[in-house]
Each structure stands twice: as C-alpha cells, then as structure tokens.
N, C-alpha and C positions, 0 to 999 in steps of 0.2 A: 431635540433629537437625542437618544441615551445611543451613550459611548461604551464600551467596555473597555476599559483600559488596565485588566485583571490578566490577561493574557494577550504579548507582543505576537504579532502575526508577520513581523517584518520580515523573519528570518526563512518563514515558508516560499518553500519555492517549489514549481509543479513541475513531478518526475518527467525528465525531457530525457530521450536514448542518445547519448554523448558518441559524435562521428569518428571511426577507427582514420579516417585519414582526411587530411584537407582537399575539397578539390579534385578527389581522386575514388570512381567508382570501388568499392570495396568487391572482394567476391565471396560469393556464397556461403562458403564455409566461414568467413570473419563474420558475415552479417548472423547467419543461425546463433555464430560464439556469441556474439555480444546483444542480440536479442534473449538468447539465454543470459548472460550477467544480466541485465535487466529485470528479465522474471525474477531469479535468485532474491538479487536486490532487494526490490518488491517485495517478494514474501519473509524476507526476513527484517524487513519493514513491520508487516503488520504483525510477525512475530513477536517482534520487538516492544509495539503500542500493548501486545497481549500483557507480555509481561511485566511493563510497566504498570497498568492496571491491574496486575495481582499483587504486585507491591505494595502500590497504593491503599488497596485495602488491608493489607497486613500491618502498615504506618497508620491507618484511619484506626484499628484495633486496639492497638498501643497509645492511642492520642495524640499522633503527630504529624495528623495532616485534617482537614475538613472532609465535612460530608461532601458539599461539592464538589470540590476535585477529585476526590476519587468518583464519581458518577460522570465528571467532563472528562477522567481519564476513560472510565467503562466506557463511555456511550461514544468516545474516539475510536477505541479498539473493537466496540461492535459493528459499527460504520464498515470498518477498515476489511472485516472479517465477514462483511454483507457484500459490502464491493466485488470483495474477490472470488467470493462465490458465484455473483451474479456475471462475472468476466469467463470462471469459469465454465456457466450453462452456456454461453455464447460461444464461446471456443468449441465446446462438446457438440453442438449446436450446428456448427458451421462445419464441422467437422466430418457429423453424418448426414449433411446435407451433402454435401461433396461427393459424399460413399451411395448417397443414391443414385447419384448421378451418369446417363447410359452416357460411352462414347458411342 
C-alpha cells in the first residue's frame, strides 16, 4: 500500500457551525449572525488557500519551493474555488425555485 507521508492530515478537521448556546434553542437573528460568521469564514478560507498559492509560485520563481507544491498548493485553492461556486449555483438555485413558487 503507498503512504504519503509528505503532508500531516492530522490537523484537518471538517468545517462544523459552532452552537451559540448549550442546550438552549437560539433565536433567529443569533442563528442568521452565526450562519453568516460561517459563510465569512469560509470564504476567507478559500481566500486564504488563493493566496497561499500565489505565493507559492512567487517562492517556486526564486527557487525556494518545488514544482509540486506549488501545483498541490494550486489544485487546493482550485478545489476550494470550484466548491464554492458549485454551493453557490445551489443556493441561487434554491433560491429561485422558491420564487417560483404559487402560494
């Protein structure tokens, strides 16, 4: 079986929405707030992976990083950058589905 052991995965952990109170229904206006910190989050998330991948290749220029990582940096940040598009058309999606809909 091939290992990669070039990059620790131990640290990743999968974006979960962190509860405003224990035990205790939130209302409306907390949940929209902290649903919105979440998007935020997120997108300055993948902002984030953008930018580290333009570094990367600015470091791969100079000779002080490998081809591969800057390509395992890219093809992170285009992931990240296809995801959130694709969550995007789904939202937009759901959105005017909604708006066609008769009462």
């Amino acid at each position: 079986m091939i290992q990669n052991n070039m990059f620790s995965t131990q640290g990743v952990q999968p974006l979960q929405m962190q509860s405003t109170a224990q035990g205790k229904p939130s209302t409306p206006a907390e949940t929209i707030q902290s649903f919105g910190t979440y998007l935020q989050d997120a997108l300055g998330s993948v902002a984030a992976q953008e930018t580290q991948a333009h570094e990367m290749s600015n470091q791969f220029l100079v000779g002080k990083v490998n081809v591969d990582q800057v390509m395992i940096a890219s093809e992170q940040a285009l992931l990240s950058l296809q995801l959130t598009t694709q969550v995007r058309n789904k939202v937009v999606e759901a959105y005017q589905e909604i708006m066609r809909t008769q009462l």
